[in-house]
Structures are given as C-alpha cells and as structure tokens.
C-alpha positions as CSV (number, residue, x, y, z in Angstrom):
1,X,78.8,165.3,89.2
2,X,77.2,161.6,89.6
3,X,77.2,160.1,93.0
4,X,80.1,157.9,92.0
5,X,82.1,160.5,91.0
6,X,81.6,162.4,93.9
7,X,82.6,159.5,95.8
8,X,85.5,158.2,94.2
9,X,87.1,162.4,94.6
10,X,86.6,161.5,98.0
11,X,87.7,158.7,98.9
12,X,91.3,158.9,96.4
13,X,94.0,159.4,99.2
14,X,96.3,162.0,98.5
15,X,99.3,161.0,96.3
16,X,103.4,162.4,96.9
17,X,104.0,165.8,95.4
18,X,107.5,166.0,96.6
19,X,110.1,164.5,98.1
20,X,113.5,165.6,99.6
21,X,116.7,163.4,100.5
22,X,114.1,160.5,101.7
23,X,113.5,162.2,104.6
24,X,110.2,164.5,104.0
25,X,107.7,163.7,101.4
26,X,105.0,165.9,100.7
27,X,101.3,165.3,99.9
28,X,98.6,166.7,97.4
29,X,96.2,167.3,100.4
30,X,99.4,169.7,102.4
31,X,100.4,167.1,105.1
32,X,103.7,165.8,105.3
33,X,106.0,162.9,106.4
34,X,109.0,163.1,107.9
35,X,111.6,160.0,108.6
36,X,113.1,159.5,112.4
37,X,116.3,159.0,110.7
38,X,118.3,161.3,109.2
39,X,119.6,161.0,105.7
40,X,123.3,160.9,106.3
41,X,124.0,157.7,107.7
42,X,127.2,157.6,109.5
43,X,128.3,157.1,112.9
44,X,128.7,159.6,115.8
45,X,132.6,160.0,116.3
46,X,132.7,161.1,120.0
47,X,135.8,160.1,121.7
48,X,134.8,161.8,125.3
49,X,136.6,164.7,124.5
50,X,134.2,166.9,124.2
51,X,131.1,166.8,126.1
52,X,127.5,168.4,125.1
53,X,124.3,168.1,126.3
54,X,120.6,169.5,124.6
55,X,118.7,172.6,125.7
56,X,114.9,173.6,125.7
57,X,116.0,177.4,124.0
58,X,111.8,177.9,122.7
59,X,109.4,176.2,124.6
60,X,106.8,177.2,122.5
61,X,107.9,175.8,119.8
62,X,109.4,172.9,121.6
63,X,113.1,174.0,119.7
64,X,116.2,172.5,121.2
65,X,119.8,173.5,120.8
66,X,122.6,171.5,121.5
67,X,125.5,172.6,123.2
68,X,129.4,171.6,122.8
69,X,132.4,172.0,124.8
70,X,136.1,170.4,125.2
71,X,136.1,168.2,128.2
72,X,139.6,169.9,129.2
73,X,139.4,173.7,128.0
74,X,142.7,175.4,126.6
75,X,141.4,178.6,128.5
76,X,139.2,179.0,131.9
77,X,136.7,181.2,129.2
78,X,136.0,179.9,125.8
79,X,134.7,181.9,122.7
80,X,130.9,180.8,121.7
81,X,130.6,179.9,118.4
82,X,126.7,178.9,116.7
83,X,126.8,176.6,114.2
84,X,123.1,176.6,112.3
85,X,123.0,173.5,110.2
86,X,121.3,173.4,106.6
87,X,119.1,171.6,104.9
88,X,117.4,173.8,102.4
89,X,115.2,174.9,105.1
90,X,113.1,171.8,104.5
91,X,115.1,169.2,106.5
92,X,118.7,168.9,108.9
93,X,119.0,168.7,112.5
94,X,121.3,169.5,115.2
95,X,121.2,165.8,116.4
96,X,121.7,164.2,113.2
97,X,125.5,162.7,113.2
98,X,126.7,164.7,110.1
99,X,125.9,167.5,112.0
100,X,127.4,166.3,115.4
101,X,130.5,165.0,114.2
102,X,131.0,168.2,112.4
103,X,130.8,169.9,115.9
104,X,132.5,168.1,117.9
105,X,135.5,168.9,115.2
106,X,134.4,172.6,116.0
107,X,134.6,172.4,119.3
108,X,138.2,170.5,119.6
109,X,139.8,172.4,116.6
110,X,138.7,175.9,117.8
111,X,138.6,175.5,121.3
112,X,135.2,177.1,121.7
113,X,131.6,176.3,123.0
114,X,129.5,175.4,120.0
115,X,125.7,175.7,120.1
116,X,123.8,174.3,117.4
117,X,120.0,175.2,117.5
118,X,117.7,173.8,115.8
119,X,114.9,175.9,113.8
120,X,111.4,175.2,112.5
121,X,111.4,173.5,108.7
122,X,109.1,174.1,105.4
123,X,106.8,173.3,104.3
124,X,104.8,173.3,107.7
125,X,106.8,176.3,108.4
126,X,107.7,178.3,105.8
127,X,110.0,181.5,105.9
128,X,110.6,183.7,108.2
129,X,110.0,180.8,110.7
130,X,113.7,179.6,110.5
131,X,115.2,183.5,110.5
132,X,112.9,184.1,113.7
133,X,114.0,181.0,115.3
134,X,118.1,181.9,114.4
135,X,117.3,185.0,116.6
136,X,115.8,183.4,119.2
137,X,118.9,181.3,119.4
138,X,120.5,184.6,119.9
139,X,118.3,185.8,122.9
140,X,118.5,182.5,124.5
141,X,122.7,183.0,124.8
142,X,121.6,187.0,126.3
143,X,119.2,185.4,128.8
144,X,121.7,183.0,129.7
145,X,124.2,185.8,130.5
146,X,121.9,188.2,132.2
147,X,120.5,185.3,134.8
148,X,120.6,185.7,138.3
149,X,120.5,181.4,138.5
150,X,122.4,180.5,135.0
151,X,123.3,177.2,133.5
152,X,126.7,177.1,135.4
153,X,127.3,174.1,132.4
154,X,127.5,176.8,130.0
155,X,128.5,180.1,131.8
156,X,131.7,178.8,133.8
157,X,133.7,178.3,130.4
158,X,131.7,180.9,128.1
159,X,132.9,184.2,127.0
160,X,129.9,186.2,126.4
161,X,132.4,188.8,124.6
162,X,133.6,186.9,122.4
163,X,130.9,184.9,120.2
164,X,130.4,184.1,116.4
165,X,127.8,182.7,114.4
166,X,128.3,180.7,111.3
167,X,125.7,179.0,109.6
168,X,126.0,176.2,106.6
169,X,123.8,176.5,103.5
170,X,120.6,177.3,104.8
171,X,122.3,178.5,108.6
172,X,124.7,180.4,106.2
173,X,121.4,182.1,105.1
174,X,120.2,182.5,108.6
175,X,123.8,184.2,109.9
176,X,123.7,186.3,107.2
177,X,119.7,187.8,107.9
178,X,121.1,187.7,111.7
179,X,123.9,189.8,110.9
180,X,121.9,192.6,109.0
181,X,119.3,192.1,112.1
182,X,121.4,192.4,114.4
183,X,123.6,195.1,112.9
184,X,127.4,195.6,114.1
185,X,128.1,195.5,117.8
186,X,125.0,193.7,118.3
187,X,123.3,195.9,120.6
188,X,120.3,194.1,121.7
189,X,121.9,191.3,122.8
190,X,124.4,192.7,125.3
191,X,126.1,191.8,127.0
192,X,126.7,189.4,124.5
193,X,129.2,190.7,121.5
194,X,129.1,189.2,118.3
195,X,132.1,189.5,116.8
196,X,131.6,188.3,113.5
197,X,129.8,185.9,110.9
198,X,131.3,182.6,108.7
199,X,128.6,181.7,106.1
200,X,129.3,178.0,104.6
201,X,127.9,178.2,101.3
202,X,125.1,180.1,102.1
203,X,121.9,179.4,100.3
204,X,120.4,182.3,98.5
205,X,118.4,182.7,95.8
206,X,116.9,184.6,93.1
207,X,114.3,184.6,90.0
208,X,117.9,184.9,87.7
209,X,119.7,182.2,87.5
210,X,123.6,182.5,88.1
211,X,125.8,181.0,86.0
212,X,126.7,178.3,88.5
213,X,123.5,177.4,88.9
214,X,122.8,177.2,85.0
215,X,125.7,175.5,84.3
216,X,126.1,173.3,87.1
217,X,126.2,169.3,86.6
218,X,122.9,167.9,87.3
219,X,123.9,164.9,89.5
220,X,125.7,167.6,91.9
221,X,125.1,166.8,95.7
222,X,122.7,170.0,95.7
223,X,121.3,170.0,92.1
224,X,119.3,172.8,90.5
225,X,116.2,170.6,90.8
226,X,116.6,170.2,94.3
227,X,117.2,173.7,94.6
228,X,114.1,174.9,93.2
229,X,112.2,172.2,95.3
230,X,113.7,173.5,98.5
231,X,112.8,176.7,97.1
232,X,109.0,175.8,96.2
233,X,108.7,174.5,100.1
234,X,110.3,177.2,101.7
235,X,109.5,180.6,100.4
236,X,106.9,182.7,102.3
237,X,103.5,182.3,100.1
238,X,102.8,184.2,97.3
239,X,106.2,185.2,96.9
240,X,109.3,184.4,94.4
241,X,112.8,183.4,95.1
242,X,113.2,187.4,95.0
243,X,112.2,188.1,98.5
244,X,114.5,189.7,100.7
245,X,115.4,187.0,102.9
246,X,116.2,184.6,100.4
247,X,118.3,187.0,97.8
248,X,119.7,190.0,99.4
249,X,120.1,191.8,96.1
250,X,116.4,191.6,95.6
251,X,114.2,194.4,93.9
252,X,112.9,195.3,97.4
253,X,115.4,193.9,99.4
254,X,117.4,196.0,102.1
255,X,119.9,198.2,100.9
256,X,123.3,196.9,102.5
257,X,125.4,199.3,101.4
258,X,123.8,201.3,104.4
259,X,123.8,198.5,106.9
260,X,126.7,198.9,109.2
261,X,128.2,194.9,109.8
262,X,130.1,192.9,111.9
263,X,133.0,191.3,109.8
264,X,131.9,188.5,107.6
265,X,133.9,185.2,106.3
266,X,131.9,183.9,103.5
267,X,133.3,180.1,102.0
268,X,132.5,178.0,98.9
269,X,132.9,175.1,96.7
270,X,134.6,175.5,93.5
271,X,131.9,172.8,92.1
272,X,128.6,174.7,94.2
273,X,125.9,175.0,92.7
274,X,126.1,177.7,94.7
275,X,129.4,179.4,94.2
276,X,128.5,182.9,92.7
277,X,126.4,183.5,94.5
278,X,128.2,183.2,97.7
279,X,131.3,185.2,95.3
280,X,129.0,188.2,94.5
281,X,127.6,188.3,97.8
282,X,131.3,188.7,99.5
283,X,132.0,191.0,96.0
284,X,129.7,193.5,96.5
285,X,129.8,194.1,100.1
286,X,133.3,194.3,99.9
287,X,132.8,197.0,97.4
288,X,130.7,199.1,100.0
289,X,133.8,199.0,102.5
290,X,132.1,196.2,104.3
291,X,135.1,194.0,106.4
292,X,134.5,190.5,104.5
293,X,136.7,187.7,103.0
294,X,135.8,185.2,100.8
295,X,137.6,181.6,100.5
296,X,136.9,179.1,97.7
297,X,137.9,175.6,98.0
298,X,138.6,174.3,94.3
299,X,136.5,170.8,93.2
300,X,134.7,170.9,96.1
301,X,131.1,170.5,96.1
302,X,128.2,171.7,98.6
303,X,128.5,170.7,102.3
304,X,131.8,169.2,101.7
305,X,132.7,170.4,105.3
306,X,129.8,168.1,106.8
307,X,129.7,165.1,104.3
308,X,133.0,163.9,105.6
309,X,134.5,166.2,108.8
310,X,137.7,164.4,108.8
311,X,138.8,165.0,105.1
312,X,141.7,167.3,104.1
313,X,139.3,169.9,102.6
314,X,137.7,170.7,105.9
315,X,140.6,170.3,108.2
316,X,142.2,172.9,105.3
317,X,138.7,175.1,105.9
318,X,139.5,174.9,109.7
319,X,143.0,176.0,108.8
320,X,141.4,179.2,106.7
321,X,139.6,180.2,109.6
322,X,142.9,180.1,111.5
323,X,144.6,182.1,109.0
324,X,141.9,185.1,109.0
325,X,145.0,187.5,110.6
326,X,148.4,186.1,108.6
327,X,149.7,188.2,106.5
328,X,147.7,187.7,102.7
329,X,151.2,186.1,100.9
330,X,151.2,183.8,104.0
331,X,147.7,182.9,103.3
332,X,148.1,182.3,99.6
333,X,151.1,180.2,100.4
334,X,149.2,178.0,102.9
335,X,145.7,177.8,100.5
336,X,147.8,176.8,97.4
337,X,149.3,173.7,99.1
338,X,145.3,172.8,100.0
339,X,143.6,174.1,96.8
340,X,141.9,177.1,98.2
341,X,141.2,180.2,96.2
342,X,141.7,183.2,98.7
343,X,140.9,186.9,97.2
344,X,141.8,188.5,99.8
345,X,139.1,191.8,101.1
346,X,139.9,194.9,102.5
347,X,139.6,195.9,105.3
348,X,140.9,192.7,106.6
349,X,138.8,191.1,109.5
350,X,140.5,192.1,112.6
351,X,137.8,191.4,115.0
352,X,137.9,187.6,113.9
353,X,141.4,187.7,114.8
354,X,139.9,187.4,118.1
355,X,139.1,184.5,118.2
356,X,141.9,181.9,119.0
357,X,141.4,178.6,117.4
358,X,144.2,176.7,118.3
C-alpha cells in the first residue's frame, strides 16, 4: 500500500452503519451516538396526583429506576407493580414522557406503586446486560424490604406481598426471562412475592420467521427491518436470533414445560408485527398446564398502550387487566364492546385476582 493510501485509510472518519428511531446511530469504527431527547415527543401529563421521584438501584452501572405512587392511596399498603419499558433493547428510558405518562396512568388506574428501572442498552451492551439489570431491579425492591433504615417513601405504602412485573416489548422480554429466573413463588427475593407477570407485546425472536412478521406491512410502527436491526445490535456476539433469551422455543433454549411459573398475562396487537409470537408463546405454555391468558386487541399496532395512554384501546387494556377474575362470558361481553380478542386459558389466573385495580 503507497503512502497515500495508507494515509487516506487513516484519516476517512468512520461513516453511520445504523440508525434507530433518530435517537442512536451507529458507526463503522463501533462507537455510537445517542440523542438527549427521546424520540416520542409529547408532553409529561402529571396533574399532581401522583407523585414519583428517581432512585440510584446499581451504582455500578450508574442505573436509575423511577418510582410512582398516588398522592392519596385508596389503601394504607399498595401492590408494587414494575413496569420495564422497551425499545428493542437498543433505545427507551424510564424518564422519557411516553413512558412517564404511561405510568402515571399505572399508578392512578391500578392504585399501585410503579417502579420503572431502567437497563443498560445495545449495542454498547449487548444481551444479557438488560436481563441482568431486570433482576437487579428485583433485588433492589428485596433490599429495600429487608433494611434496617429503608426508604420510608417507598416502604410506608408498599406491599412487599403483593408485587408484579410487566414489561413492554423488550421489558415484556425481560419479565418473561425474570419469570423463568425467578421461578414461581419467587424464592430468592423474599420476602418479596411475585405474584405474577403481564408481558406487552413481548419481543422475541427467532431464525423462522412467523407469519406476522412475514406478512406484516412494511410501514408498521415496528417493521421487520427495524426488527432485524434491533436484532443485529442486541444479540449476544456470535449468536442468532435463536438464543435462549431472545426465542424461548429455541434449539437449546430451556425446556418450560418443566419450569414451574407464576401466572402470566401475555397482550398483543391484532396488527403486531409481533402477534404470533406473543399467541404461541401464551399457546404452548398454556398447553403444559401453565396459568396464562392471552388478550389481543384487534387493529392495534405495537406499543399502542404507550404511543397514546389516554386512548380507548389502553384504557380498554387497563380494563382487561381488571377483568383477569370475571367470569369468561363476562369478559367476552366486555372485550367485544372494545375490540379485544380474549381466548380464555385454563387454569385461570387466580393469584392476579390479587391484585385490586380499582
């Protein structure tokens, strides 16, 4: 190579490789830019009724968490509910306002404390980074109850018997890897109880493509392309869209058939991307006796829960959760009026029943 040459390959600055949502673009040479403003822009809908406040829950990874309650409590104890936003695993935030407003309807709707953590992103941290961090969530809540000098902010209103984690897209992939973790009854977090799981479209994967994915229109909200890209970023090196914590039906994932569970909600979009396989996900456990349900809300696309908190299909989503105990004719009755395909599982979940929301 002439001396030129050699000087022009080193001095070329690296050129974009990819680029998610305008918030992360990624480079030839591996580094990364990342925007200080989040890519739903709309405004924070706090009316002062429910207050929060952000928590150092890893310190060594500088993670916060974000924590939620109503300003005037239905109940001197609350149930804790996690909400793990998504973002492929590449980008999201608790503090960004889709996320926010989302639980502050959480917190006022349900009646609960909400916790939202945040987890560390691909592609500077690829998977199992974000699973690791979910869990770390978990032991942050145990600590918490186990203190001799707790955060009386948290610990006057919380009920550490009574707490559920749900998780949307890529949290929906993170509840679900914390629920085979963790196993039912949770026993290494007591005294917390986890009483059971909602997974909001949860984002799995796989080297087959499902028919929803195939099919699916390409200017959907969560495209196939952007799928593979989140994909490409995220998965652990060297390793396909097969691995086990990215498609739990995987050649060498875990069999769950022998994984005893706490109950499990799981909820889609008629127009996901996604949808089948969230459906065969809730199929086949139901099949091994495992206590799941599965909800899909017709014409509705992925995140439609976040995208706009406030519109009928997610107040209908908060009134599914609501209906986990009613009878099933009284839930079919209910979903019709709203559009909601409910295929009802059995057993039902009677552990979510539990948990009051209104």
């Amino acid at each position: 190579m002439s001396d030129m040459a050699a000087s022009a390959s080193i001095t070329t600055p690296p050129h974009e490789v990819d680029e998610c949502r305008g918030v992360l673009r990624v480079y030839s040479d591996g580094s990364t830019w990342r925007s200080s403003k989040p890519s739903f822009n709309v405004p924070v809908n706090g009316d002062g009724s429910i207050l929060w406040k952000d928590i150092v829950f890893d310190p060594v990874h500088d993670l916060q968490l974000r924590l939620y309650k109503p300003a005037s409590p239905s109940s001197p104890k609350l149930p804790v509910f996690y909400y793990i936003h998504g973002g492929g695993f590449c980008i999201g935030s608790r503090a960004w306002p889709n996320c926010q407003n989302y639980c502050f309807r959480l917190a006022s709707n349900l009646q609960a404390v909400v916790i939202s953590p945040d987890y560390r992103l691909a592609p500077e941290n690829r998977l199992p980074a974000a699973i690791e961090d979910g869990f770390m969530a978990m032991k942050w809540l145990q600590s918490q109850a186990l203190a001799n000098n707790p955060d009386p902010w948290l610990t006057d209103v919380a009920d550490f018997s009574k707490v559920f984690i749900s998780g949307d897209s890529a949290g929906g992939n993170i509840a679900h890897n914390l629920a085979v973790q963790l196993g039912a009854g949770s026993l290494d977090l007591a005294p917390v109880l986890v009483r059971g799981y909602v997974l909001l479209a949860p984002f799995f994967g796989g080297t087959v493509l499902t028919r929803s994915e195939a099919e699916g229109p390409k200017d959907a909200f969560l495209n196939l392309e952007l799928i593979d890209r989140f994909w490409r970023l995220s998965v652990p090196m060297g390793e396909t869209t097969d691995h086990p914590l990215i498609n739990p039906f995987g050649p060498v994932s875990r069999r769950l058939e022998q994984v005893n569970l706490d109950p499990i909600l799981v909820v889609v979009g008629g127009s996901d991307l996604l949808k089948d396989r969230g459906k065969e996900y809730a199929e086949r456990l139901k099949n091994w006796g495992k206590k799941i349900e599965y909800v899909e809300f017709e014409g509705q696309q992925h995140g439609f829960f976040t995208i706009d908190p406030n519109s009928e299909p997610a107040k209908a989503l908060m009134l599914a959760s609501n209906l986990i105990n009613k009878p099933r004719s009284t839930k079919r009755d209910i979903f019709m009026k709203h559009s909601i395909s409910y295929i009802p599982k059995t057993p039902s979940l009677s552990d979510l029943s539990n948990f009051q929301y209104q």
